[in-house]
C-alpha positions as CSV (number, residue, x, y, z in Angstrom):
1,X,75.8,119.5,111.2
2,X,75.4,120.8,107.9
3,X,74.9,116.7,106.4
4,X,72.1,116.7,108.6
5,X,70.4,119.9,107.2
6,X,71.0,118.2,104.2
7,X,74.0,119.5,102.2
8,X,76.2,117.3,100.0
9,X,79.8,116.9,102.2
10,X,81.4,114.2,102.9
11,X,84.4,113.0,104.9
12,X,87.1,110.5,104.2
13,X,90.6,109.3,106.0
14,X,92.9,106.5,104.8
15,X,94.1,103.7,107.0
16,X,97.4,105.0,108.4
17,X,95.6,107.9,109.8
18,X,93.9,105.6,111.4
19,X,95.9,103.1,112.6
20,X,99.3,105.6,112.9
21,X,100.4,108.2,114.8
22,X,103.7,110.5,114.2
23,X,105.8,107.8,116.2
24,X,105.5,105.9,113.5
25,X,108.1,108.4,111.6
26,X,110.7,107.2,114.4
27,X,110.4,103.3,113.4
28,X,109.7,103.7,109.4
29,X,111.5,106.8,108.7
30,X,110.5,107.6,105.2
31,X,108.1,105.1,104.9
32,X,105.5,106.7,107.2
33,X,106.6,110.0,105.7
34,X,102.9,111.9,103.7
35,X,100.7,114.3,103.0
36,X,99.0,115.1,105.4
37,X,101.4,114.0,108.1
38,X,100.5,111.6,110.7
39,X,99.5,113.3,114.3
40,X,99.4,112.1,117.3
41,X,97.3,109.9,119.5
42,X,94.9,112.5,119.9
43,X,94.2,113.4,116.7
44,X,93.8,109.2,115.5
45,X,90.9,109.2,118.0
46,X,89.2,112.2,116.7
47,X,88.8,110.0,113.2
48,X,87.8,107.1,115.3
49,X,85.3,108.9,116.7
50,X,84.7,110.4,113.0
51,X,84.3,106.8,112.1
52,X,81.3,106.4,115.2
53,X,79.6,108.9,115.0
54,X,79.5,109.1,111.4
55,X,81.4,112.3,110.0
56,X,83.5,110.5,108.6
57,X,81.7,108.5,105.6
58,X,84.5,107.3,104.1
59,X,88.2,105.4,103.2
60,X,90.6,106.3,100.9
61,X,93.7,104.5,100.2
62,X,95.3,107.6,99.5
63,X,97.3,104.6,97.2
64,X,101.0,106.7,96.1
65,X,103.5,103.8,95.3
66,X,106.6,105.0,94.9
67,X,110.1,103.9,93.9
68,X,112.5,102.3,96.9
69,X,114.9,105.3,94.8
70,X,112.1,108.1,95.3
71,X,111.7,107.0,99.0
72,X,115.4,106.4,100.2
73,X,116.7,110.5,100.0
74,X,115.9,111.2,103.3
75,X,112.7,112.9,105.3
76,X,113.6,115.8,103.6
77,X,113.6,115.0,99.9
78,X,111.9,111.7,100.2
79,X,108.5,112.1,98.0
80,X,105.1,111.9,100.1
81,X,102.8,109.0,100.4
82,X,102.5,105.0,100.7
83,X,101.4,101.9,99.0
84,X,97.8,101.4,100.2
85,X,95.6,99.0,98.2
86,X,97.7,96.2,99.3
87,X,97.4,96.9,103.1
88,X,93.7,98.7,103.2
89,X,91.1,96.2,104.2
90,X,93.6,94.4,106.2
91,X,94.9,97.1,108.2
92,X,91.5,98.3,108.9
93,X,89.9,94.8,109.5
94,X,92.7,94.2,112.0
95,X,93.0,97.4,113.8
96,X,89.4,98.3,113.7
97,X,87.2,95.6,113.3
98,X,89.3,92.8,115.5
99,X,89.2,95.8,118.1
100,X,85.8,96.5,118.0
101,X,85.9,100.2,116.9
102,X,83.3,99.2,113.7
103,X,81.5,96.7,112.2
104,X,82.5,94.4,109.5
105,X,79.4,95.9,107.7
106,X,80.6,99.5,108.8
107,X,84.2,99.3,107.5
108,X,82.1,97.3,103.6
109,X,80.2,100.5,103.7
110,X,83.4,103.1,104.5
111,X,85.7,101.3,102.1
112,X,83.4,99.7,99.4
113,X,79.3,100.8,99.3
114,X,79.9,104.5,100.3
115,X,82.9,105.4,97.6
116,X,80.8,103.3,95.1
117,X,77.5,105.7,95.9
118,X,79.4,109.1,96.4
119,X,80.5,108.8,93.3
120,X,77.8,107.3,91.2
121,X,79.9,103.8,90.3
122,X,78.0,101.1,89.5
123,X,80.2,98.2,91.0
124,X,77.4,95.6,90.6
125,X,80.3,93.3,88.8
126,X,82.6,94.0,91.2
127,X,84.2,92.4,93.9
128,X,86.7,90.6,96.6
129,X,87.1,87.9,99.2
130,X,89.5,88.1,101.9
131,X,90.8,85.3,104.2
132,X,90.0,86.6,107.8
133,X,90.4,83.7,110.0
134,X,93.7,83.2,108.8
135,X,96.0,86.0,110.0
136,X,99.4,86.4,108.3
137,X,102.5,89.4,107.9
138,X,102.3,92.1,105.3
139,X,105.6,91.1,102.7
140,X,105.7,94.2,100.2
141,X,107.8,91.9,98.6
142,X,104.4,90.1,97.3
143,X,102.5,93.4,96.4
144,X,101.5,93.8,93.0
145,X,101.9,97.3,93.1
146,X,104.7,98.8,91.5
147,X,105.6,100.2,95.1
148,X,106.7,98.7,98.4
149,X,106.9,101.6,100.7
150,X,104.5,100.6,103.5
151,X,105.3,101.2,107.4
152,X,102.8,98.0,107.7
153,X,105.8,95.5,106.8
154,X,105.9,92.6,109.0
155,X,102.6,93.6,110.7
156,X,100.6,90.6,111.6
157,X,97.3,90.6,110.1
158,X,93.7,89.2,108.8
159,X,91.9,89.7,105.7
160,X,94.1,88.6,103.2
161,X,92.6,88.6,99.6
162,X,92.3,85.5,97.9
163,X,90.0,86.8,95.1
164,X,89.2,89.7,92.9
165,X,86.4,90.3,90.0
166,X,86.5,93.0,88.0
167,X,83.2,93.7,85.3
168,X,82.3,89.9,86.5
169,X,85.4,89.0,85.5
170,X,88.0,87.3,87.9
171,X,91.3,89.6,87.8
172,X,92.9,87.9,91.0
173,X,92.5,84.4,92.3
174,X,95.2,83.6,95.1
């Protein structure tokens, strides 16, 4: 591949991709309604195997939280995109991890390290703990993002956050 004659490209795919396939438009409606569209079953393995054999490098939230107004006016005017912070490392952990498609290590790197080097961030200040023996339902009622349209509600998870630190300063403590 052209990484491995040394040329600067890099891969990334968020957790819905992931986890989602164009089904999911038939249970959430506009809520599983972005840019790119989900596929179908075929097309989440390819990024699992992106994810294995390395291609893909890594995560992106793709993080687009819009109004319950902006969502509600139908697959055809609805706007594009999801709330994704909230849901990220649990999703992943869950559905990857638990499942054995990656490493706990492997998903730090895709959603954390790799990001953080690609694009020269320091991050030495910079952290989170999740809660992973614990599991518990996504409640977009409890997000802190300004939106709540996820197709993850009610999903049963693990790797709830319990802290955040910012610039070695605490910005979320459960």
């Amino acid at each position: 591949t052209a990484r491995k004659l040394g040329a600067d490209i890099h891969a990334e795919a968020t957790p819905h991709h992931f986890t989602l396939t164009e089904e999911a438009l038939l249970e959430h409606g506009t809520l599983a309604k972005m840019n790119p569209p989900l596929r179908g079953k075929a097309d989440r393995e390819a990024l699992l195997r992106g994810i294995a054999d390395g291609t893909i490098d890594m995560v992106a939230t793709d993080h687009a939280p819009h109004s319950v107004e902006e969502k509600s006016r139908g697959l055809e005017r609805s706007l594009m995109g999801i709330v994704g912070l909230e849901t990220a490392f649990p999703v992943l952990y869950t559905e990857l991890v638990m499942k054995g498609f990656c490493s706990l290590d492997k998903l730090i790197d895709l959603i954390c390290i790799a990001p953080r080097r690609r694009f020269g961030i320091d991050g030495s200040h910079d952290f989170a703990v999740f809660e992973i023996s614990e599991p518990y339902h996504i409640d977009p009622d409890k997000f802190y993002s300004q939106g709540r349209s996820t197709p993850f509600s009610g999903r049963k998870v693990s790797g709830r956050c319990v802290l955040t630190v910012s610039n070695g300063k605490i910005v979320y403590k459960e």
